[in-house]
C-alpha positions in Angstrom: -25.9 28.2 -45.8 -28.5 30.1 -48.4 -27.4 31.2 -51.6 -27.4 34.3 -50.5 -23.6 33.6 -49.5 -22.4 32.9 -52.8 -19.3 34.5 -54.1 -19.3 37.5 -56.5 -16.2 35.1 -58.7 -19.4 32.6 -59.0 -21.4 32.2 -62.7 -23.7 34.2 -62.4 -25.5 34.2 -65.3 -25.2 30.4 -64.7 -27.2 31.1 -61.5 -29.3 33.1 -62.9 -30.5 30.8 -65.6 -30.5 27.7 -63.0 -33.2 29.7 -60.6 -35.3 30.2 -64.0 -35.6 26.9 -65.3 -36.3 26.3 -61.6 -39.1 28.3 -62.0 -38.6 31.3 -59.7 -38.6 35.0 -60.9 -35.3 36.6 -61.7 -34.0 39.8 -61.9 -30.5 40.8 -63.5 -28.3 44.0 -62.2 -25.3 44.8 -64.2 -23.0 47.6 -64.2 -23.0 50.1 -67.4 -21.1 52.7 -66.1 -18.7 54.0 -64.1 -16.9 57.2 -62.9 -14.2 57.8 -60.6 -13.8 55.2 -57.5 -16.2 52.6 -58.5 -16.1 49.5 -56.4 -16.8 47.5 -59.1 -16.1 47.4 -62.6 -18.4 47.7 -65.8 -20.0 44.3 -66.4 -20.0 43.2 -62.9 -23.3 41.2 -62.1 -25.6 40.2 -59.6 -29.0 38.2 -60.0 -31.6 38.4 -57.8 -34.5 36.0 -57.0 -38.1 37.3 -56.4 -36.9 36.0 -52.4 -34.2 38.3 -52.0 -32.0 35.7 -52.7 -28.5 36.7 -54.7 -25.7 35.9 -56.2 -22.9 38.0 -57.4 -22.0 41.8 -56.9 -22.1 45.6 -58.1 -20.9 47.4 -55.8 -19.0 44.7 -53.2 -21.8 45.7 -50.6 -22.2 49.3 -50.4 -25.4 49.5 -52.4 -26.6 45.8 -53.0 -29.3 45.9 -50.8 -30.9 48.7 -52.5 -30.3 46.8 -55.8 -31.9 44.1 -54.5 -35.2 46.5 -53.3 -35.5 47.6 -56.5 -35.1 44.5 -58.4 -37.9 42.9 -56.2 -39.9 45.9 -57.7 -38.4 45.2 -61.2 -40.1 41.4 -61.3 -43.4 42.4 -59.8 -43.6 45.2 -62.7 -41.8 42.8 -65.8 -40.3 46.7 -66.0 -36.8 46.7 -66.8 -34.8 50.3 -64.9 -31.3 52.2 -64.6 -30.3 53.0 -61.8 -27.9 55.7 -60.6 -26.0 56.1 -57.1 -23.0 58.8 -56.8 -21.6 60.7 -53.8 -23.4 64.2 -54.5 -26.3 62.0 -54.3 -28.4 62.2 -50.9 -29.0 58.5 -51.8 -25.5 57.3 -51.9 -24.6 58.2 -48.2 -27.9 56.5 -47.6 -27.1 53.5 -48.9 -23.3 53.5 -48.8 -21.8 54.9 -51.8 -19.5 57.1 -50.5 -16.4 56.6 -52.4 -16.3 59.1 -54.0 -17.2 57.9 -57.9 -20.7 56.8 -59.6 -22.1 53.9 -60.8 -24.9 53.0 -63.4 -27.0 50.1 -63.5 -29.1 48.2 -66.3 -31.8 46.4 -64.2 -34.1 44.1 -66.1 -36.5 41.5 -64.8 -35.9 37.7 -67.2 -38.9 37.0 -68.5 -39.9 33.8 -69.4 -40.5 32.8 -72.8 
């Protein structure tokens, strides 16, 4: 089993942290927004590993793989990004927002000290 089968009710911030010290690039995700029906609430986490490797969840599944994309992009550039999906966007039937509400993102790469 990889760890990209770890549950969203895991630490992830704990995770996050444990993959650092371990020396491997890290990206955080976390929810700053919401409007209408959001799968996930504000604060909800997921940390990603330059592998694709993650732990934790924004959206329970409907747009984590583009999260993940964009983190990967997020470590290479040390460049930290909000993103935005919602159903009038083209983007959010694309990558499976279609709920109805609207979701914001903080993305930052952890940089080590």
């Amino acid at each position: 089993m990889t760890d990209t089968a770890i549950n969203a009710d895991d630490n992830v911030l704990a995770q996050a942290a444990a993959w650092a010290d371990a020396g491997h690039k890290v990206a955080l995700a976390t929810v700053i927004e919401t409007w209408g029906s959001a799968p996930r609430p504000v604060g909800s986490q997921l940390a990603i590993r330059e592998d694709s490797t993650f732990v934790g969840s924004v959206s329970g599944g409907c747009i984590e793989g583009d999260v993940v994309t964009r983190a990967l992009d997020s470590i290479q550039s040390e460049t930290p990004e909000i993103l935005e999906y919602g159903v009038a966007d083209a983007m959010a039937w694309e990558v499976g927002l279609a709920c109805g509400g609207k979701i914001k993102i903080y993305l930052e790469p952890l940089l080590s000290a």
